[in-house]
N, C-alpha and C positions, 0 to 999 in steps of 0.2 A: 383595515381590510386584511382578510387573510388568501394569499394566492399560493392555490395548490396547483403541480407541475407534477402528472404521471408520467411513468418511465417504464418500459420492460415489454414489454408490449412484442409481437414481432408473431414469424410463422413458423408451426409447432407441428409436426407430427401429431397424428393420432396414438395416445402414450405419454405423451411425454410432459414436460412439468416448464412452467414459466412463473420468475418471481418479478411481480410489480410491486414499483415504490412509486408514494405517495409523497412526497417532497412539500414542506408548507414555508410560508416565507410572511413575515411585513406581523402578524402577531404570533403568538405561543401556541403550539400544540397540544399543549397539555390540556390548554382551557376548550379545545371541543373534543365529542367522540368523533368516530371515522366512521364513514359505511363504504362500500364497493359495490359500485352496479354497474351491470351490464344493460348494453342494446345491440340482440340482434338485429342480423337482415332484415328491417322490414317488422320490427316487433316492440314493444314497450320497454321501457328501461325500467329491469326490473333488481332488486335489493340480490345482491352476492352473500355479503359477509358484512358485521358490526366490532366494532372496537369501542369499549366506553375510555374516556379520557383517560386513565388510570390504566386499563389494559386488563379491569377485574370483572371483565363483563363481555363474552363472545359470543356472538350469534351467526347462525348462518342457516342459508336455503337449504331447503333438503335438497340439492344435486350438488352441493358443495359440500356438504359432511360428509366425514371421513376421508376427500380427497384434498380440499383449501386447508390452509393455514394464516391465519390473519396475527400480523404482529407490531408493533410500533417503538419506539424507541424516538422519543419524547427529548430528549438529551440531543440530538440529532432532527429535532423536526418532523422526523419522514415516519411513516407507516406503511406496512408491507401486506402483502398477500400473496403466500406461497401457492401455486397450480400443478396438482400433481395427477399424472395418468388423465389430460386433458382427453376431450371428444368434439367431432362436431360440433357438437351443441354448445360449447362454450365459446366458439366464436359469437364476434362481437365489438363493438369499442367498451371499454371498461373504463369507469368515474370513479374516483374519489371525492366524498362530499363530506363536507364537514356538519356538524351540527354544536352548536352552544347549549343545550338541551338536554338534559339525561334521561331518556325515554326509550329504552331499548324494548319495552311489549311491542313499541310501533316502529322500530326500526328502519322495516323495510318500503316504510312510505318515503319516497323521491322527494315531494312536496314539504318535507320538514327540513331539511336541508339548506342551510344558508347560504354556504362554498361551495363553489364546483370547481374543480379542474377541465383542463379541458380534454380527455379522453388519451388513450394507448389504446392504439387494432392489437387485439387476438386476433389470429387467423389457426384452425386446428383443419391442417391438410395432408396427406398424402402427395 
């Protein structure tokens, strides 16, 4: 079994930047990719950002390009996801999920996901 443990989480300004870790434990991280989703207030838990196992494969939602940065470090277990010039809209709890699966066209489906951790609150406020 693999138990992932999100961290990073907290209240953010409108602007400003929070880095979540991914923390895996019990097997290797190398052997799944990573994804990050969120779930709004009240809304679907939808696909952030992808990691393939290797780190040679990144995807991300269009409201996350050019602000997120996804990274992992495999030697360490953990995987990361940098949040910069957050909004609103990016509050939410945010998931890390694992997948055994190299299938990044379909990344962003929830449903393919073996692991889950159990979520870090964004909160982007004033």
């Amino acid at each position: 079994q693999l138990r992932l443990v999100e961290s990073g989480g907290g209240l953010v300004q409108p602007g400003g930047s929070l880095r979540l870790s991914c923390e895996a434990s019990g097997l290797r991280l190398d052997d799944f990719a990573i994804g990050w989703f969120r779930q709004g207030p009240g809304k679907e838990r939808t696909g952030v950002s992808y990691i393939s196992s290797g780190g040679g494969v990144i995807k991300f939602s269009e409201s996350g390009k050019g602000r997120f940065t996804i990274s992992r470090d495999n030697a360490k277990n953990t995987a990361y996801l940098q949040m910069n010039n957050l909004g609103a809209e990016d509050t939410g709890i945010y998931y890390c999920a694992a997948d055994p699966i190299y299938r990044p066209t379909i990344w962003y489906r929830s449903d393919l996901y073996k692991y889950w951790g159990q979520g870090t609150q964004v909160t982007v406020s004033s």
